[in-house]
PDB file of N, CA, C and O in Angstrom:
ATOM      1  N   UNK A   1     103.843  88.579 111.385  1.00  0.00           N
ATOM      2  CA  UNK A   1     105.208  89.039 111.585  1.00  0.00           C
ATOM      3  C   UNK A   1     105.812  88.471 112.863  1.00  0.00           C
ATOM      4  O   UNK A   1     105.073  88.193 113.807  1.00  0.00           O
ATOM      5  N   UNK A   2     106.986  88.308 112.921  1.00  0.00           N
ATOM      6  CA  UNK A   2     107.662  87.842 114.096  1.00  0.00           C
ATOM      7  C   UNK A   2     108.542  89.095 114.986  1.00  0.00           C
ATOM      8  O   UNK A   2     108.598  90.165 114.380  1.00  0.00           O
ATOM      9  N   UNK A   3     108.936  89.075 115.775  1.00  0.00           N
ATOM     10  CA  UNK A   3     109.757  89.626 117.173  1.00  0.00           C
ATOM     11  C   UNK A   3     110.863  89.355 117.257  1.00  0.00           C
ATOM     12  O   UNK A   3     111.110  88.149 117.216  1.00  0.00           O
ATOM     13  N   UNK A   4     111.700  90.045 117.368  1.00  0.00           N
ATOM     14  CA  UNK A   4     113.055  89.997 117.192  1.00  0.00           C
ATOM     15  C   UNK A   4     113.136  88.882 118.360  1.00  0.00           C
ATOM     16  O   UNK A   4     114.334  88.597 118.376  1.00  0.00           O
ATOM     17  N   UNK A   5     112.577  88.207 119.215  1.00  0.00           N
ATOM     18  CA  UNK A   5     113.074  87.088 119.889  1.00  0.00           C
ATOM     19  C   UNK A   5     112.971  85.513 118.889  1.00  0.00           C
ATOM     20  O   UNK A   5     113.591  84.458 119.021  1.00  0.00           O
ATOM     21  N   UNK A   6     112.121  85.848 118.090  1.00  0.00           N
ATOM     22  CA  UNK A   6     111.373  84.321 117.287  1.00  0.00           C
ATOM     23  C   UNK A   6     112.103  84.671 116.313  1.00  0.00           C
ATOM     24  O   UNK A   6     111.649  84.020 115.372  1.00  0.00           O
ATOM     25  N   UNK A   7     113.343  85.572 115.760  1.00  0.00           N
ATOM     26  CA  UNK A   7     114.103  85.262 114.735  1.00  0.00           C
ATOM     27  C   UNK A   7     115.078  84.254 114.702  1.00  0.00           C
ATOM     28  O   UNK A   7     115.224  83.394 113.833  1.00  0.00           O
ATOM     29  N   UNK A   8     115.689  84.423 115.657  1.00  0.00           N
ATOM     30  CA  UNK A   8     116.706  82.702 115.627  1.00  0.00           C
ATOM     31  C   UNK A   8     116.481  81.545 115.917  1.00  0.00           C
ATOM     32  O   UNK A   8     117.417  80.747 115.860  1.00  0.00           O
ATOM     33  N   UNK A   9     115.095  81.077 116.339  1.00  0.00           N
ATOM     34  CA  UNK A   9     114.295  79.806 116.029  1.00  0.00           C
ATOM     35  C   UNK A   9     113.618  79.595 114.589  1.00  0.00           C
ATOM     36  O   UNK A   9     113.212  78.498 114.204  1.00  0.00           O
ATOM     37  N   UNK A  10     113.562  80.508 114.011  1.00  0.00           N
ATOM     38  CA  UNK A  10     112.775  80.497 112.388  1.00  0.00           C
ATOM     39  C   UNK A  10     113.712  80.468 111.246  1.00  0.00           C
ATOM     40  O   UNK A  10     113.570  79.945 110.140  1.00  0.00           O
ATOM     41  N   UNK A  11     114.966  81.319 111.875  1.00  0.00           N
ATOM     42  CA  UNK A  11     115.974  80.638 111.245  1.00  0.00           C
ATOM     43  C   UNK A  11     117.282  79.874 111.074  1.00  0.00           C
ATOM     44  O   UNK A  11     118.205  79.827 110.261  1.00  0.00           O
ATOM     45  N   UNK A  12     116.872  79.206 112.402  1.00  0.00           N
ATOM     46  CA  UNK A  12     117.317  77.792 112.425  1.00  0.00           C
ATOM     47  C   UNK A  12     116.489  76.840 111.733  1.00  0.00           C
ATOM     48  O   UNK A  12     116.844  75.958 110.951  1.00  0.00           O
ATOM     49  N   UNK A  13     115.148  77.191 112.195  1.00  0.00           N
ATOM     50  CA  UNK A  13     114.249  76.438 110.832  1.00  0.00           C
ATOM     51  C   UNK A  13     114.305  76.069 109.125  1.00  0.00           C
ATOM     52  O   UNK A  13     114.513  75.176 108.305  1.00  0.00           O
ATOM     53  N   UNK A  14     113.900  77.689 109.328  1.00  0.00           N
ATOM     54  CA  UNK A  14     114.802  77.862 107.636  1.00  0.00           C
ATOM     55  C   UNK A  14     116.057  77.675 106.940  1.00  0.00           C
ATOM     56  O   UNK A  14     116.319  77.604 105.739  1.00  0.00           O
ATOM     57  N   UNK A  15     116.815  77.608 108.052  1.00  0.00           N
ATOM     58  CA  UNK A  15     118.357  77.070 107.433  1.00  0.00           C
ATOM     59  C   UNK A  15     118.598  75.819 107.617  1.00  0.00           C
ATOM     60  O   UNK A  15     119.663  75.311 107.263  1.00  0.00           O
ATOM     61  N   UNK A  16     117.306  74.926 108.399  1.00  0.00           N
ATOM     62  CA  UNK A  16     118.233  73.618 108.279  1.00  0.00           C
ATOM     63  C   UNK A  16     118.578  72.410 107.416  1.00  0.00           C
ATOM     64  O   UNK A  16     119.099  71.314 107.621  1.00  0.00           O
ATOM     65  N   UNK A  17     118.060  73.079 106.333  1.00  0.00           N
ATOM     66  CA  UNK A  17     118.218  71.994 105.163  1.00  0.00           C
ATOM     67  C   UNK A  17     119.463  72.050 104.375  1.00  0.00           C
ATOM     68  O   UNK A  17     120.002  71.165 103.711  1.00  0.00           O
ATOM     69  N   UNK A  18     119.938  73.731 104.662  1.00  0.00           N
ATOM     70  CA  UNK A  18     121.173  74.033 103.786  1.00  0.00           C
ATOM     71  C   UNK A  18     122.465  73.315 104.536  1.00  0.00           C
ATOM     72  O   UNK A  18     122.403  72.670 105.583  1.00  0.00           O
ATOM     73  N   UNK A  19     124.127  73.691 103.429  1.00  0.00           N
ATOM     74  CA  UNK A  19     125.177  72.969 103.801  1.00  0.00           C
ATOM     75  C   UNK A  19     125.622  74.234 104.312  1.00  0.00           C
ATOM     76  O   UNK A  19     126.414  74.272 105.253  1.00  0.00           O
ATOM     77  N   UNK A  20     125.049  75.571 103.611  1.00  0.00           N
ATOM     78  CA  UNK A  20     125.610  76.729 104.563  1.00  0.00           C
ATOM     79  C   UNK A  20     124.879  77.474 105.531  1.00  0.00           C
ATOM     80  O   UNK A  20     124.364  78.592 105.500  1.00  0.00           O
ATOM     81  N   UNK A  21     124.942  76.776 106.210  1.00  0.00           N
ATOM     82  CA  UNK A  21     124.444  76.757 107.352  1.00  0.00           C
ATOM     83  C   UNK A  21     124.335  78.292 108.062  1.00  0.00           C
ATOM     84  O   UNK A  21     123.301  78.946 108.202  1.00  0.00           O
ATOM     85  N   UNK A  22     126.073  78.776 108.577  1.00  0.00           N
ATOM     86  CA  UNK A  22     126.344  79.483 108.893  1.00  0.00           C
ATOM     87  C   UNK A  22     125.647  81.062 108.611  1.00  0.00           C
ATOM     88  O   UNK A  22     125.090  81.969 109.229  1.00  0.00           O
ATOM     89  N   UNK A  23     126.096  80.698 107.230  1.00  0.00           N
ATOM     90  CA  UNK A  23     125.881  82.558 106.891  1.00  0.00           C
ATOM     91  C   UNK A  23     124.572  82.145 106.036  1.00  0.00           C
ATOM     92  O   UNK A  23     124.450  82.885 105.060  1.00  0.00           O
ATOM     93  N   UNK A  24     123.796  81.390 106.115  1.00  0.00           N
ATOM     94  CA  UNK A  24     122.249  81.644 106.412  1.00  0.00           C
ATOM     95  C   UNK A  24     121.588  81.760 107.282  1.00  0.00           C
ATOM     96  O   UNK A  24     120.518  82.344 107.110  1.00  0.00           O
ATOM     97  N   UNK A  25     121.876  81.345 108.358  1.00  0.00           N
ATOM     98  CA  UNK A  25     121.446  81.580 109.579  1.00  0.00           C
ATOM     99  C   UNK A  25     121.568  83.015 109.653  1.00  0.00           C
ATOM    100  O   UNK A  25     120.540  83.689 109.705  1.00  0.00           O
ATOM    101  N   UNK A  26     122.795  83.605 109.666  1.00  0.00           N
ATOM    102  CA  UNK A  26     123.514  84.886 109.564  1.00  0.00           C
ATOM    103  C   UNK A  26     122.644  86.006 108.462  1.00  0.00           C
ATOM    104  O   UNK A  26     122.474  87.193 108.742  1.00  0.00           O
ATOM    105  N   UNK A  27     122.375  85.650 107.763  1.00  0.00           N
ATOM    106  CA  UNK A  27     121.906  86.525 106.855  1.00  0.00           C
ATOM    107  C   UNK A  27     120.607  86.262 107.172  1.00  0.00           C
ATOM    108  O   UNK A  27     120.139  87.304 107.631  1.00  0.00           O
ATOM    109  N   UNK A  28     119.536  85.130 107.155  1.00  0.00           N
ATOM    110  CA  UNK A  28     118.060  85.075 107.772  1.00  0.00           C
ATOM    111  C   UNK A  28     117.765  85.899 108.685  1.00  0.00           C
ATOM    112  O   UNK A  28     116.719  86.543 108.617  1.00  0.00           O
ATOM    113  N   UNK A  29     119.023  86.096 110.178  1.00  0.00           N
ATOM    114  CA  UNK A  29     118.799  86.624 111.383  1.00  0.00           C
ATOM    115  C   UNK A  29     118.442  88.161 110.656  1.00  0.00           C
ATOM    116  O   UNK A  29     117.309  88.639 110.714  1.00  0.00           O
ATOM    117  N   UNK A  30     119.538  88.815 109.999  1.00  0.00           N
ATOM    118  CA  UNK A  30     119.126  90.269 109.559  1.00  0.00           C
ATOM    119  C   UNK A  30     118.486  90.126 108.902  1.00  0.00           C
ATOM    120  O   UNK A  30     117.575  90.891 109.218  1.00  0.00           O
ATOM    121  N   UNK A  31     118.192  89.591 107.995  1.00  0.00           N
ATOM    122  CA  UNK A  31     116.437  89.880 107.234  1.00  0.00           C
ATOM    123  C   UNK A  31     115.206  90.162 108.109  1.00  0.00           C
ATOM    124  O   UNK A  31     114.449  91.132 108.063  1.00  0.00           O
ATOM    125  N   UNK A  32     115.177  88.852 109.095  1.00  0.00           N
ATOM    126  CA  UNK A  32     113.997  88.841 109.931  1.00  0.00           C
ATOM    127  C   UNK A  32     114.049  90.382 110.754  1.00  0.00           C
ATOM    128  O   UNK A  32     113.120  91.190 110.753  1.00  0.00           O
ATOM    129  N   UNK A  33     115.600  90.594 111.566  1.00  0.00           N
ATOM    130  CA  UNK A  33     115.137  91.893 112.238  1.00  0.00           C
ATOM    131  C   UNK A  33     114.852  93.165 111.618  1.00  0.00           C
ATOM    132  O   UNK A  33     114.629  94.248 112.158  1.00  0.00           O
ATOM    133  N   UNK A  34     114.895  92.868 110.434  1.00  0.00           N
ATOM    134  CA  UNK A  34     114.370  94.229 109.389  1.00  0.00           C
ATOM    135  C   UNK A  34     113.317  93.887 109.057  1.00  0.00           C
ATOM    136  O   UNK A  34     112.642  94.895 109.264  1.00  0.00           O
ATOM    137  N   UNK A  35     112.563  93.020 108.607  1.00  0.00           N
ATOM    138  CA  UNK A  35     111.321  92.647 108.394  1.00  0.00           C
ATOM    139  C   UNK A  35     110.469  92.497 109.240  1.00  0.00           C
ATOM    140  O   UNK A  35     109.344  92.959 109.431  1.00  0.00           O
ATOM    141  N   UNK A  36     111.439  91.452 109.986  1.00  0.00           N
ATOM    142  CA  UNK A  36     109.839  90.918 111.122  1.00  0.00           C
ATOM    143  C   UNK A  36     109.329  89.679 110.568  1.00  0.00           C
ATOM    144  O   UNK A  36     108.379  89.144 111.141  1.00  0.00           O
ATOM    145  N   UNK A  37     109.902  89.075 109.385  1.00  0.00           N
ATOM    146  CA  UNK A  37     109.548  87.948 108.756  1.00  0.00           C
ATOM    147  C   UNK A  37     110.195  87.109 108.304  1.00  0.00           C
ATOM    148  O   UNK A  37     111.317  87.453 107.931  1.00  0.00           O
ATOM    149  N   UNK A  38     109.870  85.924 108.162  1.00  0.00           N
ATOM    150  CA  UNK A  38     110.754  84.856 107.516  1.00  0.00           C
ATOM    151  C   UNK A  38     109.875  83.839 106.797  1.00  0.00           C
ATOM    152  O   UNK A  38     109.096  83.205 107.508  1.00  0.00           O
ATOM    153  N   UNK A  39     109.890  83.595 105.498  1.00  0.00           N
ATOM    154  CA  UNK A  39     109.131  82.655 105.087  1.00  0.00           C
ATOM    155  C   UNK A  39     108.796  81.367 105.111  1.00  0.00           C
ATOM    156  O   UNK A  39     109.674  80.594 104.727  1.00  0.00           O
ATOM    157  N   UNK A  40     107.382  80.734 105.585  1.00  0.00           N
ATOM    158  CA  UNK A  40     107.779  79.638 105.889  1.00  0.00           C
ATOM    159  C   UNK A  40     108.400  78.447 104.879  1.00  0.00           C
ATOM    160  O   UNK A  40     108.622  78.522 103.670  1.00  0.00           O
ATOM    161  N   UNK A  41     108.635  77.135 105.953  1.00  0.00           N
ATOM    162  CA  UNK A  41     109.624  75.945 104.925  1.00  0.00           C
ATOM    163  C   UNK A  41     110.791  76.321 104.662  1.00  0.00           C
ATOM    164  O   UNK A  41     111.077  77.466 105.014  1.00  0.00           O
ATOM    165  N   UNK A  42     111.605  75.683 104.122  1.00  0.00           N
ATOM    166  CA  UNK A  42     113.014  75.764 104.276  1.00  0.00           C
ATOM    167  C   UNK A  42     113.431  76.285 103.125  1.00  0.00           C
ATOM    168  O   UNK A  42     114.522  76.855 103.089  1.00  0.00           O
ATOM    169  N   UNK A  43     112.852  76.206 102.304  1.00  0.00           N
ATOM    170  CA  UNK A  43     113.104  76.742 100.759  1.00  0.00           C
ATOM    171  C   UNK A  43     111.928  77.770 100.548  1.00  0.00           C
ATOM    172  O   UNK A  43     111.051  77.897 101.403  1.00  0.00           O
ATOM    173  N   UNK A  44     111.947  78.820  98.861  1.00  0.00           N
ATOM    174  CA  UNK A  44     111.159  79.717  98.822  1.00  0.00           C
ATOM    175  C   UNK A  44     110.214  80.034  99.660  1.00  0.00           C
ATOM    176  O   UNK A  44     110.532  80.238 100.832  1.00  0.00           O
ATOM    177  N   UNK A  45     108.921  80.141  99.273  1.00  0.00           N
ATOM    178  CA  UNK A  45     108.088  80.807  99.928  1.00  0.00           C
ATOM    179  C   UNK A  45     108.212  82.129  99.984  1.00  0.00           C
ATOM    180  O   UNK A  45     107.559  82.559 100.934  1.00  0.00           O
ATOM    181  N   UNK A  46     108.837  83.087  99.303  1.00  0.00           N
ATOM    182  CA  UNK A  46     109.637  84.341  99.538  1.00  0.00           C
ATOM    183  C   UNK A  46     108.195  85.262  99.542  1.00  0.00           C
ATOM    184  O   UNK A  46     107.693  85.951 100.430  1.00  0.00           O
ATOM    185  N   UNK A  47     107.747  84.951  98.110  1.00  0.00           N
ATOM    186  CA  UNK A  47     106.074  86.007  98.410  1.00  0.00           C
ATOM    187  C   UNK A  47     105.496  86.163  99.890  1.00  0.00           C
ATOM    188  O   UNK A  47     104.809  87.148 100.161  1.00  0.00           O
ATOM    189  N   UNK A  48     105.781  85.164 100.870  1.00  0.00           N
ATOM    190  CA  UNK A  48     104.988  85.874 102.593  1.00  0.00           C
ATOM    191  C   UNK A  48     106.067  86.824 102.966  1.00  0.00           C
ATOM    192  O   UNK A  48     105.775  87.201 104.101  1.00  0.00           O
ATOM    193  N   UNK A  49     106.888  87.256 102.684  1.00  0.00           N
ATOM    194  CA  UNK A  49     107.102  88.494 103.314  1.00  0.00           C
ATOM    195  C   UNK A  49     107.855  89.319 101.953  1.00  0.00           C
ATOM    196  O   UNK A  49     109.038  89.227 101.624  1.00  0.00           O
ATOM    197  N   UNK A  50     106.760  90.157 101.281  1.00  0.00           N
ATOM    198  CA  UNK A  50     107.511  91.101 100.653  1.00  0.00           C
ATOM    199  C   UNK A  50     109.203  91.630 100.989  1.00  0.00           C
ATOM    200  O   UNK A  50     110.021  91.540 100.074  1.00  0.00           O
ATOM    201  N   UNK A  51     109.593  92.125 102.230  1.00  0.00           N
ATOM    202  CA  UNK A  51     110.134  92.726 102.347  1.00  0.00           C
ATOM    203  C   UNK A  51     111.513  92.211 102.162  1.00  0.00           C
ATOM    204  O   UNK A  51     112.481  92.705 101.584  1.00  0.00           O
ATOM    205  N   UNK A  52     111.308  90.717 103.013  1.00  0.00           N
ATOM    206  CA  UNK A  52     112.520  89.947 102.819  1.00  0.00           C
ATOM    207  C   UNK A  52     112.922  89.339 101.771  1.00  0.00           C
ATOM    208  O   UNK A  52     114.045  88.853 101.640  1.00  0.00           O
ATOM    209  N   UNK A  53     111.697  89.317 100.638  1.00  0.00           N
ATOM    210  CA  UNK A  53     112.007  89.176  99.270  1.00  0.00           C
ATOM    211  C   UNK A  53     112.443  89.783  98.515  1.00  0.00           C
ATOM    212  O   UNK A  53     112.553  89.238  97.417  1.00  0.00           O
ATOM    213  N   UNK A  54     112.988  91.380  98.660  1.00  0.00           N
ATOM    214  CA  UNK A  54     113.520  92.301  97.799  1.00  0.00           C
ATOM    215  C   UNK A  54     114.716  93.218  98.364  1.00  0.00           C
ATOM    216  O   UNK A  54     115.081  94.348  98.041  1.00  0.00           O
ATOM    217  N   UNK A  55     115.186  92.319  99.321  1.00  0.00           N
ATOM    218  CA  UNK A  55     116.443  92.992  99.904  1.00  0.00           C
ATOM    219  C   UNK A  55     117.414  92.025  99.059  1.00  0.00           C
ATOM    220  O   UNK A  55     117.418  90.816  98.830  1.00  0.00           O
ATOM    221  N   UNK A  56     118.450  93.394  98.605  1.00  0.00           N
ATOM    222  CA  UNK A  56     119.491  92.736  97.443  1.00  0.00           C
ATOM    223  C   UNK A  56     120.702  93.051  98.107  1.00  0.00           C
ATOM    224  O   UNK A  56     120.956  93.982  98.871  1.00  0.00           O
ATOM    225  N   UNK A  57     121.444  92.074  97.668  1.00  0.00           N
ATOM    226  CA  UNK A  57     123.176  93.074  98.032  1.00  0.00           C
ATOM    227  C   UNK A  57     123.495  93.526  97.029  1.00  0.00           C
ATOM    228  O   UNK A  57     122.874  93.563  95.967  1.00  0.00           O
ATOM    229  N   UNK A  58     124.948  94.082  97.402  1.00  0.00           N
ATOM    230  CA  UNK A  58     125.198  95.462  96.428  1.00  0.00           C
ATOM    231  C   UNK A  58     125.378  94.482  94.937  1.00  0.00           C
ATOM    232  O   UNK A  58     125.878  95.086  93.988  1.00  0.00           O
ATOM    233  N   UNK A  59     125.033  93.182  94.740  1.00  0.00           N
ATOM    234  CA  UNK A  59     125.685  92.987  93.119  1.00  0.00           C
ATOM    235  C   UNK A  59     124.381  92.855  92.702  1.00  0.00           C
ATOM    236  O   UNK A  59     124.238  92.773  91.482  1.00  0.00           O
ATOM    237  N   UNK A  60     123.209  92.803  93.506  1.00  0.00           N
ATOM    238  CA  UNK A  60     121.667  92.684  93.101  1.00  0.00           C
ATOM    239  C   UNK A  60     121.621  91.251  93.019  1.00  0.00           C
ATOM    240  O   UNK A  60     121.094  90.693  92.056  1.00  0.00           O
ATOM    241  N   UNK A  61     122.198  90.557  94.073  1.00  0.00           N
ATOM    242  CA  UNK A  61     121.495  89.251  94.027  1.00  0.00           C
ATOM    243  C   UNK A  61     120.556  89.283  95.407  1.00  0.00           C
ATOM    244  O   UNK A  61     120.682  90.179  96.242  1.00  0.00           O
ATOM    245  N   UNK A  62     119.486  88.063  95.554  1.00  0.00           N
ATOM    246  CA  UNK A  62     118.794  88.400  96.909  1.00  0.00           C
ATOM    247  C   UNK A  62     119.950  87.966  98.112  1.00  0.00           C
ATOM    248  O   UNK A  62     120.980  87.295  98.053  1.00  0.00           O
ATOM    249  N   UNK A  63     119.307  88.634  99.148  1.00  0.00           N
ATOM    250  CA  UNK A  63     120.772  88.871 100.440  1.00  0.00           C
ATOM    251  C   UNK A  63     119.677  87.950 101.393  1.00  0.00           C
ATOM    252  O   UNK A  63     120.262  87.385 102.317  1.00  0.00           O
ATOM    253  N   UNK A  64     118.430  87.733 101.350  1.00  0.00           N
ATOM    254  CA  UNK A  64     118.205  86.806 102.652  1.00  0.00           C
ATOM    255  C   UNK A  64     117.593  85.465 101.963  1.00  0.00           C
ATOM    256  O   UNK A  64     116.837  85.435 100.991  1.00  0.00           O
ATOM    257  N   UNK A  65     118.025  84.533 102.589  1.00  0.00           N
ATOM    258  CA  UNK A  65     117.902  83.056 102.197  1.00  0.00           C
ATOM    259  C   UNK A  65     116.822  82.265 102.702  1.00  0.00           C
ATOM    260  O   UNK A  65     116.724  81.079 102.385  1.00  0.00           O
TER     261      UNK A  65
END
């Protein structure tokens, strides 16, 4: 698990492959400080952190990227 300090280096990591940049970064940051996790690589990987894998927004799509 990570520390709310190693969330915005992991997901700058994780977001840097995308074009939306922004509000993945944005949405990674709150996943991680509710979790504590971020999966590694820039794409899936979602199974290492349960938690951040089953947070939905309200239309039930996944909310962290």
């Amino acid at each position: 698990g990570y520390i709310n300090s190693e969330c915005p280096s992991a997901c700058d990591y994780r977001c840097s492959k995308t074009q939306y940049k922004k509000a993945c970064v944005f949405f990674c940051n709150y996943c991680c400080l509710k979790c504590l996790c971020v999966p590694s690589g820039t794409y899936g990987n979602k199974e290492e952190c349960p938690c951040y894998n089953n947070m939905k927004t309200k239309r039930g799509t996944p909310k962290c990227p």
